[in-house]
C-alpha positions as YAML, in Angstrom:
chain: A
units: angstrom
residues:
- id: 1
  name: UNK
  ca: [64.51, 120.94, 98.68]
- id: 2
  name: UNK
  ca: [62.55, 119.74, 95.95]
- id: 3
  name: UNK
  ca: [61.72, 116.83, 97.63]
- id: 4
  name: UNK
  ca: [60.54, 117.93, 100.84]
- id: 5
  name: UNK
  ca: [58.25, 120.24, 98.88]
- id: 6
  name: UNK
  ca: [56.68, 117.15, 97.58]
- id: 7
  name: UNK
  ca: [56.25, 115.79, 100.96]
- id: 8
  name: UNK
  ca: [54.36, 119.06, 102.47]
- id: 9
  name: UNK
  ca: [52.84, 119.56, 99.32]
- id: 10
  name: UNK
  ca: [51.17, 116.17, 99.68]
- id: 11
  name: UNK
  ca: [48.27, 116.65, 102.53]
- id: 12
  name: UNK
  ca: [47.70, 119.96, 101.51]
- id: 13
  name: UNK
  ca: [47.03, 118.33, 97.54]
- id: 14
  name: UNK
  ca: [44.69, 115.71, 99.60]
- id: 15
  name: UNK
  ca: [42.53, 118.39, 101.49]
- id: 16
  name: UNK
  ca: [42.00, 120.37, 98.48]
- id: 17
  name: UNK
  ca: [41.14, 117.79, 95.68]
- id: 18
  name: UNK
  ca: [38.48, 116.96, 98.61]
- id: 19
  name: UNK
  ca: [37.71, 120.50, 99.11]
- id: 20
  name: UNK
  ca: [37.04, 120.87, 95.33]
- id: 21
  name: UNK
  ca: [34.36, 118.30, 95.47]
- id: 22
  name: UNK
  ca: [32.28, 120.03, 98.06]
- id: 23
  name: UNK
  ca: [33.49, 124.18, 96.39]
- id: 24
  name: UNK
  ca: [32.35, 122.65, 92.99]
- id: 25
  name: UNK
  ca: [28.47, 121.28, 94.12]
- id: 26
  name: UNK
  ca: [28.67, 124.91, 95.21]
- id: 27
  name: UNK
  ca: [29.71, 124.18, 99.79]
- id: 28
  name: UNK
  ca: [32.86, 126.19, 100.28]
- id: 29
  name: UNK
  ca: [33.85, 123.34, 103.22]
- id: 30
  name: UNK
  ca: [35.94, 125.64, 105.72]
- id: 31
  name: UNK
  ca: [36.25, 122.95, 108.14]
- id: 32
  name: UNK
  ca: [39.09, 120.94, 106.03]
- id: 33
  name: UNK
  ca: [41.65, 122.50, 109.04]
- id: 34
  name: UNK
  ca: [40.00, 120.13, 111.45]
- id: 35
  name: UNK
  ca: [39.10, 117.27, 109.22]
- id: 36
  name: UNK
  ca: [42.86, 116.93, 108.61]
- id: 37
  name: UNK
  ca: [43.35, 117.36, 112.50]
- id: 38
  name: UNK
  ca: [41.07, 114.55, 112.80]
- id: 39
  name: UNK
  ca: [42.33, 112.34, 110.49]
- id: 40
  name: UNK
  ca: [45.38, 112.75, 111.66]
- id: 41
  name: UNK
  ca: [44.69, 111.48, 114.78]
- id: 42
  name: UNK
  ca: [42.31, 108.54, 114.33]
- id: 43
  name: UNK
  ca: [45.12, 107.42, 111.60]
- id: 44
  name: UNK
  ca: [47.81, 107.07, 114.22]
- id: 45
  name: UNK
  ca: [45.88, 105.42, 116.99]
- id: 46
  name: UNK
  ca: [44.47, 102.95, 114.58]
- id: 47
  name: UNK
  ca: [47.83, 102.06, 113.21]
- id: 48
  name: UNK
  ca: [49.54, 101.89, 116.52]
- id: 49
  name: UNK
  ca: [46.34, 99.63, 117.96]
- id: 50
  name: UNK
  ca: [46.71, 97.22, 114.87]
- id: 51
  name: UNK
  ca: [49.98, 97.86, 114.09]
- id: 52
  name: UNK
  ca: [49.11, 98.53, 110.10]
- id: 53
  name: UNK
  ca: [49.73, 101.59, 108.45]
- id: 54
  name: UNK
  ca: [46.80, 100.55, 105.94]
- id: 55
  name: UNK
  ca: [44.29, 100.92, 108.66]
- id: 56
  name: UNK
  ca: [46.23, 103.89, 109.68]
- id: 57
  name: UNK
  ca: [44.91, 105.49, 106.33]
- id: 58
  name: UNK
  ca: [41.68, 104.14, 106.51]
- id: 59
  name: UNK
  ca: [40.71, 105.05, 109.89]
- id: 60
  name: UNK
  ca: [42.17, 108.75, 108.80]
- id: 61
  name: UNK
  ca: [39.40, 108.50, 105.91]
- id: 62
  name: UNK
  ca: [36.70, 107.60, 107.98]
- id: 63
  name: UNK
  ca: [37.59, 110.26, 111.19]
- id: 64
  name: UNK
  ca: [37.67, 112.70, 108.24]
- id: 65
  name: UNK
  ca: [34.04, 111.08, 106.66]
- id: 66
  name: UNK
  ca: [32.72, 111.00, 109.88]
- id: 67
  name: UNK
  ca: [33.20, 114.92, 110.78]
- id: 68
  name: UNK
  ca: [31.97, 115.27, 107.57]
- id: 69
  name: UNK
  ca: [28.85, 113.89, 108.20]
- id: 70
  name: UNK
  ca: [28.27, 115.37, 111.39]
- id: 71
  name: UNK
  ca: [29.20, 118.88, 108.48]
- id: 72
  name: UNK
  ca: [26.50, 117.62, 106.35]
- id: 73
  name: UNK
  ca: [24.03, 116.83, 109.66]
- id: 74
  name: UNK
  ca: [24.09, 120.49, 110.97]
- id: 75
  name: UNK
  ca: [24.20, 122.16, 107.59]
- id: 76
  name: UNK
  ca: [21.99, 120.74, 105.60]
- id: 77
  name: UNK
  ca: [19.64, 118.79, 107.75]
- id: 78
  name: UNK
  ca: [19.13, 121.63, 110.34]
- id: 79
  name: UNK
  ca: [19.86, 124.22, 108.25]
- id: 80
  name: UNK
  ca: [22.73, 125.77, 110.26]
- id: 81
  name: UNK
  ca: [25.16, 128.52, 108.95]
- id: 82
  name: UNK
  ca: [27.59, 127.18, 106.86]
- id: 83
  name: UNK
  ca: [30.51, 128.92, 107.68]
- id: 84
  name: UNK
  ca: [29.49, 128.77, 111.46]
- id: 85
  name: UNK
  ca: [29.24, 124.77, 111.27]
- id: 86
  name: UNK
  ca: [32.70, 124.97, 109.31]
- id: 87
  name: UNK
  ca: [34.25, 127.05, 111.97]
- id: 88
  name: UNK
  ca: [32.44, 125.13, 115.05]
- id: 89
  name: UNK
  ca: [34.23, 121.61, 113.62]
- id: 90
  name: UNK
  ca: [37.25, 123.06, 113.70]
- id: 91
  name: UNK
  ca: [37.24, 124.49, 116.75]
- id: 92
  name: UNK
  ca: [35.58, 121.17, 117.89]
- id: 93
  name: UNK
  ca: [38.71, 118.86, 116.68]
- id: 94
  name: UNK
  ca: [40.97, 121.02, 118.17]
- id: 95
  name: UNK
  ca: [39.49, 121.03, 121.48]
- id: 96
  name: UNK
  ca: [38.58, 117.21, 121.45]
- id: 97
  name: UNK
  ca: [41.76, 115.55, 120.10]
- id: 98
  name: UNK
  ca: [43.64, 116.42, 123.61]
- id: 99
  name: UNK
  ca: [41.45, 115.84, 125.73]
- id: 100
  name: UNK
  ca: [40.93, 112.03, 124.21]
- id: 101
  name: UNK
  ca: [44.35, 112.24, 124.54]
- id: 102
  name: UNK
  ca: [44.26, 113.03, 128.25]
- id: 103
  name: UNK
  ca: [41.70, 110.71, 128.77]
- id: 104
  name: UNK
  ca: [43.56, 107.73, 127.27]
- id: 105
  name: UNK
  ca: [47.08, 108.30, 127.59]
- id: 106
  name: UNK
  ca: [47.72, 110.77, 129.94]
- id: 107
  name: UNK
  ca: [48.52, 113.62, 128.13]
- id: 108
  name: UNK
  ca: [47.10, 116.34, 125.48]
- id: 109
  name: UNK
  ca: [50.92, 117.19, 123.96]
- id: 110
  name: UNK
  ca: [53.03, 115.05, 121.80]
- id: 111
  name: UNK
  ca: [52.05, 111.33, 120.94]
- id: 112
  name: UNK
  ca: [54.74, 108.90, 120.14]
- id: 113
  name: UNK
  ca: [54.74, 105.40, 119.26]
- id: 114
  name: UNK
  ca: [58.33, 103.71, 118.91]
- id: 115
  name: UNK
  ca: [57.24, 100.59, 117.51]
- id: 116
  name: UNK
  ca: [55.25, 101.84, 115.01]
- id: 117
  name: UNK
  ca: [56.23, 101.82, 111.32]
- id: 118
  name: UNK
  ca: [56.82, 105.06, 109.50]
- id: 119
  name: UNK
  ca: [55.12, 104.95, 105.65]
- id: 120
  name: UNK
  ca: [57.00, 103.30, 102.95]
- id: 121
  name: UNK
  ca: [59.55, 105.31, 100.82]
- id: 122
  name: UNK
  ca: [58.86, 103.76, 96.92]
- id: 123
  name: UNK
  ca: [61.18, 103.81, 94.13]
- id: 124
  name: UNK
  ca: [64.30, 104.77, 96.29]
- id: 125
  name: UNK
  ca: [66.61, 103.20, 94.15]
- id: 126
  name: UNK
  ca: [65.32, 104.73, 90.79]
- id: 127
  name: UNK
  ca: [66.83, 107.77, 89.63]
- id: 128
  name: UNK
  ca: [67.17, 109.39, 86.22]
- id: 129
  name: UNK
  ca: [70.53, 111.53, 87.39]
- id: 130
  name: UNK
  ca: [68.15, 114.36, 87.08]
- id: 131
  name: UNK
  ca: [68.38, 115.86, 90.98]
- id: 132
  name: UNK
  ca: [65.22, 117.85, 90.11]
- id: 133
  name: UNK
  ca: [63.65, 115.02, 88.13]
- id: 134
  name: UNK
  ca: [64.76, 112.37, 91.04]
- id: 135
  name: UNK
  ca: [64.07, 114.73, 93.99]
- id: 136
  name: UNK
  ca: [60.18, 114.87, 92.34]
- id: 137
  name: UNK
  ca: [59.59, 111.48, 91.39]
- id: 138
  name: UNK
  ca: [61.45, 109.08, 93.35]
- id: 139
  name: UNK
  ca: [61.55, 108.34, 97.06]
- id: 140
  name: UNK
  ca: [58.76, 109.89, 98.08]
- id: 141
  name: UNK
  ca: [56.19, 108.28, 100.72]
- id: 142
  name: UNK
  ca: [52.86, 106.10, 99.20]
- id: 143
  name: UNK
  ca: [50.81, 108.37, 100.19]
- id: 144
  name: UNK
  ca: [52.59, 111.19, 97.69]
- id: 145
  name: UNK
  ca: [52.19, 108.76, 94.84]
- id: 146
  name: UNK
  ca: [48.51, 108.47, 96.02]
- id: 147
  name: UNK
  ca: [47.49, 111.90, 96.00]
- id: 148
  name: UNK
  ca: [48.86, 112.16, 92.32]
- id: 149
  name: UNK
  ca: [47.14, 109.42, 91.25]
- id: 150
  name: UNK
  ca: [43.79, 111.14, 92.74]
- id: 151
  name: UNK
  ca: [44.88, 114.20, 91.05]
- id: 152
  name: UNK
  ca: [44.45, 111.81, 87.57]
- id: 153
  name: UNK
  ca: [41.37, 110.35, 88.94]
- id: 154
  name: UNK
  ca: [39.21, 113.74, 90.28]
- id: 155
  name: UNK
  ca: [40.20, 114.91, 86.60]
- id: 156
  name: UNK
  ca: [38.87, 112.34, 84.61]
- id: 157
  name: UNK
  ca: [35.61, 111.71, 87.61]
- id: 158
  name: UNK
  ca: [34.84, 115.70, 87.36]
- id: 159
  name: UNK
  ca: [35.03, 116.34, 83.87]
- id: 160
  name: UNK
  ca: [34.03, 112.77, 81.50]
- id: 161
  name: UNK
  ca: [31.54, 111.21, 83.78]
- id: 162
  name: UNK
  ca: [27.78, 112.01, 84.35]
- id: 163
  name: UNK
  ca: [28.34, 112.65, 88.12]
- id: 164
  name: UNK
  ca: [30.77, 114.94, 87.36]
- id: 165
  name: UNK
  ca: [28.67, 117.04, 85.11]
- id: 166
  name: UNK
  ca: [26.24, 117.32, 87.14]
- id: 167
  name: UNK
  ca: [28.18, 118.13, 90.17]
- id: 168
  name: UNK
  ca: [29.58, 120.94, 88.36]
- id: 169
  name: UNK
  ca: [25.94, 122.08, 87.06]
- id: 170
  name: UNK
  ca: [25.05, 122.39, 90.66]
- id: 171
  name: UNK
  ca: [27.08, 124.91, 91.98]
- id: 172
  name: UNK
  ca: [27.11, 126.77, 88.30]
- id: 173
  name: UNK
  ca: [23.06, 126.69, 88.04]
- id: 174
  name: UNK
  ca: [21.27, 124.83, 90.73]
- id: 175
  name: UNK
  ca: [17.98, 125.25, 88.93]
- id: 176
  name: UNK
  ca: [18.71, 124.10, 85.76]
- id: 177
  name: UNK
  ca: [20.22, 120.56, 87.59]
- id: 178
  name: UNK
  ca: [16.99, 120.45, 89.59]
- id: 179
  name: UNK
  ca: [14.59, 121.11, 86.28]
- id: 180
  name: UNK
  ca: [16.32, 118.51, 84.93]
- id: 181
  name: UNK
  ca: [15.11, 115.76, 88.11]
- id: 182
  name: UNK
  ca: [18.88, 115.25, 89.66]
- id: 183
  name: UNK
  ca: [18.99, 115.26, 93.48]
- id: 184
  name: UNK
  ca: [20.76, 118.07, 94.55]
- id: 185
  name: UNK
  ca: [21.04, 117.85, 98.38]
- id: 186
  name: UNK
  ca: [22.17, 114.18, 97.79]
- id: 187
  name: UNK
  ca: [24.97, 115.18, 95.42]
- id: 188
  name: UNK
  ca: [25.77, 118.00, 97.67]
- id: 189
  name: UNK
  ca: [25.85, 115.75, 100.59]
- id: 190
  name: UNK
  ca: [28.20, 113.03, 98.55]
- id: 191
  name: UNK
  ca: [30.87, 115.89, 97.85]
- id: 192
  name: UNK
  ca: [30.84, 117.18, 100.97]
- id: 193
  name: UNK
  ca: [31.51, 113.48, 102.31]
- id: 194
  name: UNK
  ca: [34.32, 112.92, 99.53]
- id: 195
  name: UNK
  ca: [35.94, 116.22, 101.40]
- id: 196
  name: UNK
  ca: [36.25, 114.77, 104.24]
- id: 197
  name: UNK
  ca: [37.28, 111.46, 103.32]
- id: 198
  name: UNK
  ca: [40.24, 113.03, 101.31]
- id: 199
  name: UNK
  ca: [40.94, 115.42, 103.98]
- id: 200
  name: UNK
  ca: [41.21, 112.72, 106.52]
- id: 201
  name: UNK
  ca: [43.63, 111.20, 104.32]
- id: 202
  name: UNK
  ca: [45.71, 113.96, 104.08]
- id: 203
  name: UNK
  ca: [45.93, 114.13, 108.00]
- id: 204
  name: UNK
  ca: [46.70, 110.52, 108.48]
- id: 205
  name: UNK
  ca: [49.51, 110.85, 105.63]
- id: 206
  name: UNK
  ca: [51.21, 113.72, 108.13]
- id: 207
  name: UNK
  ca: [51.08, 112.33, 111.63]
- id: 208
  name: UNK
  ca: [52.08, 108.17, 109.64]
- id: 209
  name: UNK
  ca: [54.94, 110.04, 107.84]
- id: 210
  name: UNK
  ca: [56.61, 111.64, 110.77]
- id: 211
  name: UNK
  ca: [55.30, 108.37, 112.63]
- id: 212
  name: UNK
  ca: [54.16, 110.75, 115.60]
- id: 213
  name: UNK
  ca: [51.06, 113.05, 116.46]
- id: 214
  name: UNK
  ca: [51.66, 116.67, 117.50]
- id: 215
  name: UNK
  ca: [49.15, 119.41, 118.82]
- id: 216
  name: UNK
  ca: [47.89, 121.38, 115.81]
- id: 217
  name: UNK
  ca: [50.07, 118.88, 113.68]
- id: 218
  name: UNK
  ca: [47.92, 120.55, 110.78]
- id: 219
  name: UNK
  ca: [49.66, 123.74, 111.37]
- id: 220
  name: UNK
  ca: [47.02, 125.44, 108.57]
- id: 221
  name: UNK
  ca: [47.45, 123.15, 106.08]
- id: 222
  name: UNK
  ca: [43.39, 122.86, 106.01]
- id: 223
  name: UNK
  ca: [43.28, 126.69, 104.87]
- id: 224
  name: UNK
  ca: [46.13, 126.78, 102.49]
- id: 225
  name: UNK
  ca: [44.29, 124.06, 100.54]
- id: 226
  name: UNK
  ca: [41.35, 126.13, 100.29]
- id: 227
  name: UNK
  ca: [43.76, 129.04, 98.62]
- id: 228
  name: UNK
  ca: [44.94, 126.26, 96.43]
- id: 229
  name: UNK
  ca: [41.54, 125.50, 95.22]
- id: 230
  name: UNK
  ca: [41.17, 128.84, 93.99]
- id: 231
  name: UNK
  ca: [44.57, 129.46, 92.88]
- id: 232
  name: UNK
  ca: [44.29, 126.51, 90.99]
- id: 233
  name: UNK
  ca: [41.37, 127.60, 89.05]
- id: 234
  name: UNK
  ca: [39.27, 125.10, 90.68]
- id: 235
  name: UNK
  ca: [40.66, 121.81, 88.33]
- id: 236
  name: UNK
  ca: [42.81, 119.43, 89.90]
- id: 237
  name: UNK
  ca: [45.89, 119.87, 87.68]
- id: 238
  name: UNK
  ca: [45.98, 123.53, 88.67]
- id: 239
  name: UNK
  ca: [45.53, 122.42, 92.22]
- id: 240
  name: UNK
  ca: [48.12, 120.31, 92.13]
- id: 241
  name: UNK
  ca: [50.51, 123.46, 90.91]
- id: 242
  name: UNK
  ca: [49.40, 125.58, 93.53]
- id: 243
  name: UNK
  ca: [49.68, 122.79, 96.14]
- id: 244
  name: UNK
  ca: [53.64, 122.26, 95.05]
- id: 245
  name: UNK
  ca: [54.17, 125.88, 95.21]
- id: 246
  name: UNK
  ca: [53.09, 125.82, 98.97]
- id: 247
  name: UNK
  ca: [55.12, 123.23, 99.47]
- id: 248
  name: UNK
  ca: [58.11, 124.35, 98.42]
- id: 249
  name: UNK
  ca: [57.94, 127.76, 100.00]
- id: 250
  name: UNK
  ca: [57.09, 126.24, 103.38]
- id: 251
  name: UNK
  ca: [60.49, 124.06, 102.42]
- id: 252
  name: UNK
  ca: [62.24, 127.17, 100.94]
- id: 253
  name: UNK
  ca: [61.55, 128.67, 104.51]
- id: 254
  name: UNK
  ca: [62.99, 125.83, 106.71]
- id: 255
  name: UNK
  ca: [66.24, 125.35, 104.83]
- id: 256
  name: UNK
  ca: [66.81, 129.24, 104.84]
- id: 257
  name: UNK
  ca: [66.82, 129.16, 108.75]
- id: 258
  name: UNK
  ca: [70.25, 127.76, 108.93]
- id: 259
  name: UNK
  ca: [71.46, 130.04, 105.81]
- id: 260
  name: UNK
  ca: [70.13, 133.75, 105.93]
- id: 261
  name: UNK
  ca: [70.45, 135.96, 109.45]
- id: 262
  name: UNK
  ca: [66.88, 136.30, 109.30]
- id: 263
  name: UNK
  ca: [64.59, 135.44, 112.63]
- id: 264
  name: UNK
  ca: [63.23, 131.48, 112.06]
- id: 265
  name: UNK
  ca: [59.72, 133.24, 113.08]
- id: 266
  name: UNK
  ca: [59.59, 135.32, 109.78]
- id: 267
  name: UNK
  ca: [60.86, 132.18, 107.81]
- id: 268
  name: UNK
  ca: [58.64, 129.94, 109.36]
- id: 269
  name: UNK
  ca: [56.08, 132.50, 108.45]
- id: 270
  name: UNK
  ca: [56.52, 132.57, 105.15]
- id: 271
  name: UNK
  ca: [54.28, 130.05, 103.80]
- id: 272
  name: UNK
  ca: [51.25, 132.00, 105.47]
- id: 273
  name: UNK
  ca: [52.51, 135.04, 103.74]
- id: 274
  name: UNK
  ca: [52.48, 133.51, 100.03]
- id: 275
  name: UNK
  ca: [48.61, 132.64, 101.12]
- id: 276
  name: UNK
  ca: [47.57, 135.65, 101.70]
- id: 277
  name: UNK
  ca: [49.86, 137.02, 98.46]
- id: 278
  name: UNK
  ca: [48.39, 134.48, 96.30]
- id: 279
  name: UNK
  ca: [44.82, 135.40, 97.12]
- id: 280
  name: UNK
  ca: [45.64, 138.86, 96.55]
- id: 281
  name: UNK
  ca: [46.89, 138.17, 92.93]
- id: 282
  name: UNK
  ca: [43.76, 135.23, 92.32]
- id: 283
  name: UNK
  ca: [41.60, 138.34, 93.22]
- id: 284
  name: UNK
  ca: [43.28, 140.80, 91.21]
- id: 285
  name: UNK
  ca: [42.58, 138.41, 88.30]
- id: 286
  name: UNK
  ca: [39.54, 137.40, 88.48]
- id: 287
  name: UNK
  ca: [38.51, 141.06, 89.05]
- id: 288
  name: UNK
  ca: [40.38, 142.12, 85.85]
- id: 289
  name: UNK
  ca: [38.55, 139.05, 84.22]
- id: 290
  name: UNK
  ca: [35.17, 139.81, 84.88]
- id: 291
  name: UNK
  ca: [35.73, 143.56, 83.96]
- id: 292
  name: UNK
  ca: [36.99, 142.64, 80.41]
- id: 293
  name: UNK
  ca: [33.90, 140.45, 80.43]
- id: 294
  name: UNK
  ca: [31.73, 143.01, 80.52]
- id: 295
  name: UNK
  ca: [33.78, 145.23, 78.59]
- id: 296
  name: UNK
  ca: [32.86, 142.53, 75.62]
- id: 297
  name: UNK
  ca: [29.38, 142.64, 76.41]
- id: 298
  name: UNK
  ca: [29.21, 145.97, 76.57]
- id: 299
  name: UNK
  ca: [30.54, 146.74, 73.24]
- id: 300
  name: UNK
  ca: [28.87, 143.98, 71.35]
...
């Protein structure tokens, strides 16, 4: 169980380091649902074309770069809603993904390529005799061990570099990072490209794993990692909690089907439900937070 919650933890980690770029330059990105749609995609087409899973990955970057340029075009070039151009590219990858897939191969449902490889498995024969410690570390598919290892990097990028600073000065106190002469639509535009990069990852990493391409293979994986931003306090470490707490609900929920006399709708469900719970409680929190805040200010 363990390690399946790895697995499903893993393009949900992706989406929302990514996401954190863009909610951190102050851009809550609400399109990462279809940039990991997208990715998804362009990452199998490209690896079953050149029969490389390493273009796989990056064609799955640069679908998910690409919609979020076309993000940054609308919203901060001609000013659109946010949320609206958010929503419209999601909407947008979900309608254009099948019929691409008409056009080209006949059909808008399920994609399979038999002679294409399925990602690597590393460190298989490693084990500690630990089955939590093994069924975490070892095993696992490259891109798992690449998501933690941009878990390590966003940490150290966000808070001991100058970029980093000053991405986190913009969405704190945009004036103060404009007084001091930084660009702050450029900086803005750079996270909001980083989101979609990672988010494209995280796509290509689902539809290379299972080594096939489904409809709505993202199955809400974009919005959980924006609950996993905030549930993770907004640093990647947290993130990377909340992401493996996802994950191993959603894998809590497919190995009760077989166990508990309990509809597999509800189960399957259940992810979705620890979402919505875990905003709930974030909220709760933060609200309590801010009141003690001003309890302190108050009094002194």
């Amino acid at each position: 169980m363990i390690f399946n919650a790895v697995e499903i933890m893993t393009p949900i980690l992706l989406a929302a380091l990514g996401g954190l770029f863009a909610e951190l330059s102050g851009v809550l990105n609400i399109a990462l649902e279809g940039l990991i749609l997208t990715g998804a995609f362009a990452g199998i087409l490209a690896a079953a074309a050149t029969n490389s899973l390493l273009a796989g990955i990056a064609a799955g970057a640069a679908a998910g770069g690409l919609m979020a340029a076309v993000f940054v075009f609308f919203s901060m070039r001609l000013k659109a809603n946010i949320f609206i151009t958010g929503l419209a590219i999601n909407l947008f990858a979900a309608g254009a993904i099948p019929f691409i897939s008409t056009w080209l191969f006949g059909t808008k449902g399920v994609l399979r390529f038999p002679d294409l490889k399925r990602l690597p498995q590393l460190f298989r024969n490693t084990s500690t005799g630990i089955g939590f410690i093994d069924g975490l570390l070892f095993g696992h598919s490259a891109t798992v061990y690449l998501a933690w290892l941009l878990v390590a990097v966003s940490a150290v990028f966000l808070y001991r570099t100058p970029f980093g600073l000053r991405l986190r000065a913009l969405g704190a106190k945009e004036e103060s990072v404009v007084i001091a002469g930084v660009n702050a639509a450029a900086y803005r535009r750079m996270a909001i490209l980083i989101s979609g990069i990672a988010a494209g990852i995280g796509g290509a990493s689902i539809s290379l794993r299972l080594g096939v391409y489904l409809p709505n293979i993202s199955a809400g994986r974009g919005w959980i990692a924006l609950v996993a931003i905030y549930l993770g306090y907004r640093h990647p470490i947290g993130i990377a909690v909340a992401a493996l707490l996802f994950g191993f609900t959603e894998s809590l929920a497919g190995a009760a089907q077989g166990m508990l006399a309990i509809p597999g709708t509800i189960l399957l469900g259940l992810p979705y439900a620890m979402t919505v719970i875990a905003m709930i409680i974030y909220s709760a929190l933060r609200s309590r937070g801010r009141k003690r805040r001003r309890l302190i200010d108050a009094h002194f």
